[in-house]
C-alpha positions in Angstrom: 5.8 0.4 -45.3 6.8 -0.5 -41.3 8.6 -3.3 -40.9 9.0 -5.1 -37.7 12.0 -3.7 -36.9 10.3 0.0 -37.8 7.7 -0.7 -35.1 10.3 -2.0 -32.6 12.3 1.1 -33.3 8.9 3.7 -32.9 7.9 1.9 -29.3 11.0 2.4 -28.2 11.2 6.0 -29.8 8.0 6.5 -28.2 9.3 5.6 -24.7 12.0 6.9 -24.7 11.0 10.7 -26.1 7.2 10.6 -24.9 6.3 8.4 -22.7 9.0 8.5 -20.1 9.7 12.3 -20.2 5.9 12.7 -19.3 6.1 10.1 -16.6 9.3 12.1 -15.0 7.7 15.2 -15.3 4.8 13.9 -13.5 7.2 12.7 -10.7 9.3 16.0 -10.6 6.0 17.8 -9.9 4.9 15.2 -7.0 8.1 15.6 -6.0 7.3 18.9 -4.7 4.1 17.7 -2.5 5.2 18.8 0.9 5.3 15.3 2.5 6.5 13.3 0.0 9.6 12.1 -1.5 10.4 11.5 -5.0 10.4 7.7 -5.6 10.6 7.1 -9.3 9.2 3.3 -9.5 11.4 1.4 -12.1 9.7 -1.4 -11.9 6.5 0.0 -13.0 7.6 2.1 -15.3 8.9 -0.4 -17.1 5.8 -2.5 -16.8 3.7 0.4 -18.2 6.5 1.5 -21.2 6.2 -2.2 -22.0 2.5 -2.2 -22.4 2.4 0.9 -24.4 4.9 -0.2 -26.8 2.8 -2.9 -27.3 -0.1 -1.0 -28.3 2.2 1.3 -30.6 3.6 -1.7 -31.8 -0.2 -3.0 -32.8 -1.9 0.5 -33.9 0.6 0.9 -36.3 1.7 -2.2 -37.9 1.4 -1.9 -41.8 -2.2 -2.7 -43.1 -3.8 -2.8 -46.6 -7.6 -2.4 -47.2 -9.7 -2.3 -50.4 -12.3 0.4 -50.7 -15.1 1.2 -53.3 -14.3 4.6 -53.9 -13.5 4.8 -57.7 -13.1 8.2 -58.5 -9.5 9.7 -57.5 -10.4 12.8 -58.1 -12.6 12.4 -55.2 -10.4 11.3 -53.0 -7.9 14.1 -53.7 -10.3 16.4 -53.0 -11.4 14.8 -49.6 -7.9 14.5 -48.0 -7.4 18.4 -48.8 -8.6 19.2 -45.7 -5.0 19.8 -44.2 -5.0 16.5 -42.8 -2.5 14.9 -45.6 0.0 16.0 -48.0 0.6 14.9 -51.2 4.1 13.9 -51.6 4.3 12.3 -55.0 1.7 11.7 -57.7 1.7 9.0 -60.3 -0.9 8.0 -62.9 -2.1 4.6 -61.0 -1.1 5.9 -57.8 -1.0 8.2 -55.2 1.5 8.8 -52.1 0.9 11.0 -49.5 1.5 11.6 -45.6 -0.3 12.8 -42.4 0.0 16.5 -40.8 -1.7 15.0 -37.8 -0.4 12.6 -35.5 2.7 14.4 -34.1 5.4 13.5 -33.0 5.0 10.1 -33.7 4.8 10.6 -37.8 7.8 11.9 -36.9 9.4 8.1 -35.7 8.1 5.9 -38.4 7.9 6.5 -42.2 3.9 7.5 -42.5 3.5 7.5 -46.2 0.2 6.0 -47.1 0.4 4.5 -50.7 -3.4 4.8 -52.5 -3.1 2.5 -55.8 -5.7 2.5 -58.2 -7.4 0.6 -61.4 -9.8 -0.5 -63.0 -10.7 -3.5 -60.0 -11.0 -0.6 -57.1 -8.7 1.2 -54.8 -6.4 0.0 -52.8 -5.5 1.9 -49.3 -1.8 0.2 -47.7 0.2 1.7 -45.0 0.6 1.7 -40.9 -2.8 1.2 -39.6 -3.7 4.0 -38.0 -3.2 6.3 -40.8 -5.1 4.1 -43.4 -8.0 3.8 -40.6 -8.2 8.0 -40.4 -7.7 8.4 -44.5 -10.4 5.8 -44.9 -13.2 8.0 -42.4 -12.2 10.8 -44.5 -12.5 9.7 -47.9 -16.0 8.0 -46.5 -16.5 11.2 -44.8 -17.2 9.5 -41.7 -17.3 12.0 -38.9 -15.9 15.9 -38.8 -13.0 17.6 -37.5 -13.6 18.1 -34.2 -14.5 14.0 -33.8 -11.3 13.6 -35.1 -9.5 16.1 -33.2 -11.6 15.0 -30.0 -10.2 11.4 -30.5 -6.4 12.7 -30.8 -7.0 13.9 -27.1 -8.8 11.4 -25.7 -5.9 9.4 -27.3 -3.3 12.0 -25.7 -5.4 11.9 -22.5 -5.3 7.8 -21.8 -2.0 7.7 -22.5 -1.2 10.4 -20.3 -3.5 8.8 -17.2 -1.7 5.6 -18.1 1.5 6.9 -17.2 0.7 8.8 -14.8 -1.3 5.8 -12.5 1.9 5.4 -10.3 1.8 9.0 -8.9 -1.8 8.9 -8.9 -1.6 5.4 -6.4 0.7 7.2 -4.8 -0.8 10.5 -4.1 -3.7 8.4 -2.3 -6.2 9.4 -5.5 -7.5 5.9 -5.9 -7.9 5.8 -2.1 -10.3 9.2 -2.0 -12.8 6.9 -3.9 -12.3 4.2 -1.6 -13.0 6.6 1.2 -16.5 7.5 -0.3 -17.2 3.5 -0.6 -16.5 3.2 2.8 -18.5 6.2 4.3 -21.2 4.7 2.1 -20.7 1.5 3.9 -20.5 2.8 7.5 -24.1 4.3 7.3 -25.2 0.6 8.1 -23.1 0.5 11.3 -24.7 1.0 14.4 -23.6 4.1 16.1 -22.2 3.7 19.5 -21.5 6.0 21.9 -18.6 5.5 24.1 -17.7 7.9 26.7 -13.5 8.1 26.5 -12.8 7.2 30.1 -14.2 4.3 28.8 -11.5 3.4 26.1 -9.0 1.6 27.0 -7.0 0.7 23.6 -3.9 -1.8 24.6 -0.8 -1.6 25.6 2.0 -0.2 23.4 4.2 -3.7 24.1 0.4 -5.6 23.6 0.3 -3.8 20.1 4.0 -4.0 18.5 3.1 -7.7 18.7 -0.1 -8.0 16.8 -1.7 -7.0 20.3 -3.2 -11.7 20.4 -4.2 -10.3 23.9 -6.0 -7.2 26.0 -7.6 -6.8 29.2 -9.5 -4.9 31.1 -10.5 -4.6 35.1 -13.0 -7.9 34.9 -11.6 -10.3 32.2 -8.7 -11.1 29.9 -9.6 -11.6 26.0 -6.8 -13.1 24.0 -6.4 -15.2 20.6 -6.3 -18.9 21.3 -5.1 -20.4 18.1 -5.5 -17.7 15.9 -8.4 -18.2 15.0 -10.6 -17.8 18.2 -11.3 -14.7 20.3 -11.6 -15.8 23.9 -12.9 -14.3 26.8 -11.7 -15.5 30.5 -11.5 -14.4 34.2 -8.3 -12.6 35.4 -7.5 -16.4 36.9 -7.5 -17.6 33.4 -11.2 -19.5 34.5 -14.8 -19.4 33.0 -13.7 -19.5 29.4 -16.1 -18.3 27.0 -15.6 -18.9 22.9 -16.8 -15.2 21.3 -15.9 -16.2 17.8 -14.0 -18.5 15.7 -13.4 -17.4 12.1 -13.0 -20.7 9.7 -9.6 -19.1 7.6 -8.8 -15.7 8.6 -6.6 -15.2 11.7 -7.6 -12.8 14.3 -5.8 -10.2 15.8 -4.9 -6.5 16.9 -7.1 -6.6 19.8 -8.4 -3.4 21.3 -11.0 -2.7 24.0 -13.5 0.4 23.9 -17.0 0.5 26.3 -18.1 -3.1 26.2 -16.5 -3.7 22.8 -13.5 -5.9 21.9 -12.4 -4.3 18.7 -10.3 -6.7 15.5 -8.7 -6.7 12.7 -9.4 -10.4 10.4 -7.6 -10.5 6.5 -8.2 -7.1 5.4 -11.3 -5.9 8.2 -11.7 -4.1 11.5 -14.2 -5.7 13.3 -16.0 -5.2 17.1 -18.0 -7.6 19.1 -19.8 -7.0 22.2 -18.3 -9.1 25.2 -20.7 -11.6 25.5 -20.6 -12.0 21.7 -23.8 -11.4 20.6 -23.0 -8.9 18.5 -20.6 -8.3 15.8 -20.4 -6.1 13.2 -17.6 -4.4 10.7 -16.3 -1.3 10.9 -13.9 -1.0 7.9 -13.1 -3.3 4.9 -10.4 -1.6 2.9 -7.5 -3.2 3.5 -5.2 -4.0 6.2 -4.6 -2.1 9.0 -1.1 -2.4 11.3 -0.6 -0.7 14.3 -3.9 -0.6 16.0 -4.4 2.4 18.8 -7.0 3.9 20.5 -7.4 7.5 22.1 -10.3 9.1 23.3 -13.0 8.2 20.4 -10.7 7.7 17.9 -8.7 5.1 16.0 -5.5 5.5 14.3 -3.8 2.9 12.2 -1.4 2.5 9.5 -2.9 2.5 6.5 -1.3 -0.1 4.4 -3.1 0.3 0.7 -2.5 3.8 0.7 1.6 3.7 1.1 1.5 3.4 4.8 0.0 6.4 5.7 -1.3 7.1 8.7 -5.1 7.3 9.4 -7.8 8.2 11.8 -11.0 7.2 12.3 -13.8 7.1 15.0 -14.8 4.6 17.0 -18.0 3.8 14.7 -15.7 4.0 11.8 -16.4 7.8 10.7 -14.7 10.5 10.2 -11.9 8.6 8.5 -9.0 10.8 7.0 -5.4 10.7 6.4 -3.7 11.9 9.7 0.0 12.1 8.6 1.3 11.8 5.0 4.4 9.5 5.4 5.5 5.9 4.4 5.4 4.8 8.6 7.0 1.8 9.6 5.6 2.0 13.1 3.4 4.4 15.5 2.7 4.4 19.1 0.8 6.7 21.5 1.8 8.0 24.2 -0.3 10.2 26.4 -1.7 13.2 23.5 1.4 12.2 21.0 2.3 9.9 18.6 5.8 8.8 17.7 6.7 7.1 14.3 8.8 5.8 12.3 9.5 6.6 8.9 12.2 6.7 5.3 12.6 10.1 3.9 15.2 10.3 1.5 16.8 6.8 2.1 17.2 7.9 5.3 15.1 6.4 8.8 13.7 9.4 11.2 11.7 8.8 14.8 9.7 12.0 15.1 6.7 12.8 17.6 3.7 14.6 16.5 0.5 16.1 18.7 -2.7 14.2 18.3 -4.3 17.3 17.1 -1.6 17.3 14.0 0.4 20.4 15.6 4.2 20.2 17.2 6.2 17.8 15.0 9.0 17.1 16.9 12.4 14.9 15.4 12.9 12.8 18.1 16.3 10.8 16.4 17.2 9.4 13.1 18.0 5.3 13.0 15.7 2.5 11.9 13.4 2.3 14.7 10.4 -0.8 14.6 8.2 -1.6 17.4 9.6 1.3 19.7 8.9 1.2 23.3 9.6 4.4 25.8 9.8 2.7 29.0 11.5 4.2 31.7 13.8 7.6 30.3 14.6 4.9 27.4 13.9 4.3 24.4 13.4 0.6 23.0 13.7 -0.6 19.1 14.8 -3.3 17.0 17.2 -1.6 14.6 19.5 -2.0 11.9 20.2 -5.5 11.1 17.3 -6.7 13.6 19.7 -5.9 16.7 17.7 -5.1 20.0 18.3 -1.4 20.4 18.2 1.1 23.5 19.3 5.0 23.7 18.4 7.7 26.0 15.9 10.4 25.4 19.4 12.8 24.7 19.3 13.1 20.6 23.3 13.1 21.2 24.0 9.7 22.9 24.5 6.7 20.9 22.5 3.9 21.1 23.1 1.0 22.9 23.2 -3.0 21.6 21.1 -4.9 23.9 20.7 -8.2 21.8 23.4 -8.5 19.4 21.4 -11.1 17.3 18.2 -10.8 15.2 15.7 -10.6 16.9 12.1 -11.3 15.6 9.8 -9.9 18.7 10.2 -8.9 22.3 8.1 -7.2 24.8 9.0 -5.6 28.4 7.7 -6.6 31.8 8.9 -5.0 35.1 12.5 -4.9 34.8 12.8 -7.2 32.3 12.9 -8.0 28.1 11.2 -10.9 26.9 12.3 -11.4 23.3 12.6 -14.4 20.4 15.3 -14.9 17.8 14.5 -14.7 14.1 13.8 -18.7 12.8 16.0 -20.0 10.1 13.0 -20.6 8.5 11.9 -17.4 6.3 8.4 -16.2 6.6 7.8 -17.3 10.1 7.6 -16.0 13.5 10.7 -16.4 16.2 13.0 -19.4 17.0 13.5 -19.7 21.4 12.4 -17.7 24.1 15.2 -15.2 25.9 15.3 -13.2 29.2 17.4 -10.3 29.4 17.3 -7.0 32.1 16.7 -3.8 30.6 20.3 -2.8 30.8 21.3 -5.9 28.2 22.8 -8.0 31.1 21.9 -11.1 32.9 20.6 -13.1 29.3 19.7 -16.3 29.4 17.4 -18.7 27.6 14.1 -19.7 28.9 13.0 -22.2 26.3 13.9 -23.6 22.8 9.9 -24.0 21.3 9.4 -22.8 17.9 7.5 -20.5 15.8 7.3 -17.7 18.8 5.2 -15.0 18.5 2.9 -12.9 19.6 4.1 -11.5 22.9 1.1 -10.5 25.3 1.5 -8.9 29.0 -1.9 -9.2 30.4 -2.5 -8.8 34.6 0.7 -11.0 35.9 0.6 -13.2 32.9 3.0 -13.2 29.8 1.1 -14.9 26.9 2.9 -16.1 23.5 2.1 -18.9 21.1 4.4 -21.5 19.6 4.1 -24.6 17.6 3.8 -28.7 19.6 4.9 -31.5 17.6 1.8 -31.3 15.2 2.8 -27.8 13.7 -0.3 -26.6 15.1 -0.2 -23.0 17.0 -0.2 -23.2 21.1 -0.9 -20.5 23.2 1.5 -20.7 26.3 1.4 -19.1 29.7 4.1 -17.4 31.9 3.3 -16.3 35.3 5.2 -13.3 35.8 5.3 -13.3 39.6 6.0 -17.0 40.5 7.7 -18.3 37.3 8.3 -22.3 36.7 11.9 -23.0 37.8 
């Protein structure tokens, strides 16, 4: 009968010959998805061997059950069905062995001992054989039940496997996508003519885009929590919502709509705040643009894809299949950033999908074209500039890490990653956009959230209470 070490020897059997060649097969195939690289998942797969081997480990442990059957003859006659073979044949007992169940009869000593007397029969052995022998002795269901359950066995295990590729091929999210169209039918549909959509800035957006504006007001984040509305001279504030945990942020403008992202949401209120509705609930969205009537994001519970949806939420559909890091729009194309094969790409793509263009290959977040430059934080979190010629090198602006920065005019604004892990920047730098002239404005902690609105530069930091601060830069005439 299995011992412990029996079982311990089948799960792993069963890893190591089943399970895992079916989950590399699965991955060789996805592997050939045009789009997607092969990323095997260790971590998982382990998770997932583990649990099987676990339920190998408990489906066939050794088990003994009594039954009332009392004629052998009987029972010989019922397991003749091609099911089990009888191996050896005694006068109290009877020893025999499964034709089903392959390969795994093949791992673990299957006999199924069937002892006799006067008291009853006794039926000892792993458990899932002695569970089928009994059905068939009782005659409890036919073949094809019993075939049926061997494939829906086959199938689970498979579709356990398998749920890695699946996550990753965006299957789980197809269902989320009809939850969502379902939802959106309760959203009012607005029409917004696109001379009216104004989106936010590129520099706005790499920053969690805490401020917009538009030709009569300013709306920016006041403590995270509050969406404010003011005149372009910072007067006539107006409170258009506070949210009681979930910060706010990722602020775009459309019509008469301020459009934002809160915890896993896109929302949009109207601009004197009577209204407000959302849009999308499916997770979080990064990288928040706007173009014409439509909305692109990266999608960050489908493996950073890239969406696209309309402005009432419709329409939504995977726009590029890659793991993005970062997107932008610039006039009618999008640059990103991306890992294929270990290695980082910038490439540039139409907004009507066509003319993928590699633009250079380095590690390239919150990218800025500004001038005939480009601007990233790179490798190692170094400030980064290089010309638009793929065979220049780029250039070190800030050779420190640095957490955020944003350009206005002719010069960088930028913070330095905090000592403190998990939170936003430590200071608050100057620097021209050829790397000279740097100096340090102020030491204030916790910086983030770089916002160029009209002459203004906006950022938060934390006062002496550790509560957030929104803090104000005039541009033009700058406090000595």
């Amino acid at each position: 009968m299995p011992k412990k070490q029996n079982l311990l020897l089948l799960a792993f059997k069963g890893a190591i010959y089943i399970y895992l060649p079916v989950i590399l097969l699965l991955y060789i195939i996805y592997s050939f998805i045009p789009g997607r690289d092969l990323v095997l998942g260790w971590e998982r797969i382990l998770i997932y061997s583990a649990i099987i081997g676990l339920w190998t480990i408990n489906n066939y442990k050794s088990k003994a059950i009594e039954t009332d059957f009392d004629n052998i003859n009987d029972i010989k006659q019922s397991i003749t069905n091609k099911r089990w073979k009888i191996i050896e044949q005694k006068e109290d007992s009877l020893l025999i062995k499964p034709t089903f169940d392959f390969p795994f009869r093949l791992f673990i000593d299957s006999s199924v001992m069937i002892k006799y007397s006067k008291e009853g029969i006794l039926i000892e052995g792993p458990w899932y054989y002695v569970n089928n022998l009994t059905k068939d002795i009782k005659g409890i269901g036919n073949i094809w039940t019993k075939k049926s359950t061997e494939l829906i066995g086959l199938f689970l295990i498979i579709l356990l496997v398998s749920l890695p590729v699946l996550r990753d091929l965006g299957l789980f999210w197809e269902v989320n996508k009809i939850r969502h169209n379902n939802h959106i039918k309760n959203v009012e549909v607005i029409d917004i003519a696109p001379d009216r959509v104004i989106g936010n800035s590129v520099v706005n957006t790499n920053n969690y885009g805490f401020a917009v504006e538009n030709d009569d007001y300013i709306f920016y984040i006041d403590d995270e929590l509050s969406l404010v509305r003011v005149d372009k001279d910072f007067q006539n504030k107006k409170l258009l919502i506070e949210m009681p945990s979930r910060s706010i942020m990722r602020l775009n403008i459309a019509g008469d709509w301020i459009y934002y992202s809160s915890g896993e949401t896109l929302n949009r209120i109207s601009f004197d705040g009577s209204s407000n509705e959302t849009i999308y609930k499916l997770g979080y969205l990064l990288n928040i643009y706007m173009k014409d009537n439509w909305i692109y994001f990266i999608n960050f519970s489908d493996n950073s894809n890239v969406y696209k949806m309309d402005l009432n939420g419709g329409n939504l559909e995977r726009f590029l299949m890659v793991n993005s890091s970062d997107i932008a729009i610039y006039g009618d194309r999008m640059i990103f950033s991306h890992l294929k094969d270990e290695k980082p790409y910038v490439e540039s793509i139409g907004l009507d999908g066509s003319d993928r263009r590699l633009e250079f290959e380095d590690i390239a977040e919150s990218l800025v074209i500004y001038g005939d430059y480009y601007y990233y934080i790179g490798e190692n979190y170094r400030l980064y500039r290089r010309t638009m010629d793929k065979s220049t090198k780029p250039q070190i602006l800030v050779d420190s890490e640095v957490s955020s920065y944003t350009i206005a005019g002719n010069e960088i604004f930028y913070s330095l990653h905090s000592s403190d892990v998990g939170y936003p920047g430590k200071g608050l730098y100057k620097i021209g956009l050829d790397g000279r002239e740097n100096v340090q404005i102020t030491n204030m902690e916790k910086v983030q959230g770089f916002a160029k609105v009209g002459n203004w530069l906006l950022f938060h930091s934390l006062d002496g209470q550790h509560l957030p601060r929104l803090n104000r830069m005039d541009l033009v005439t700058p406090n000595p």
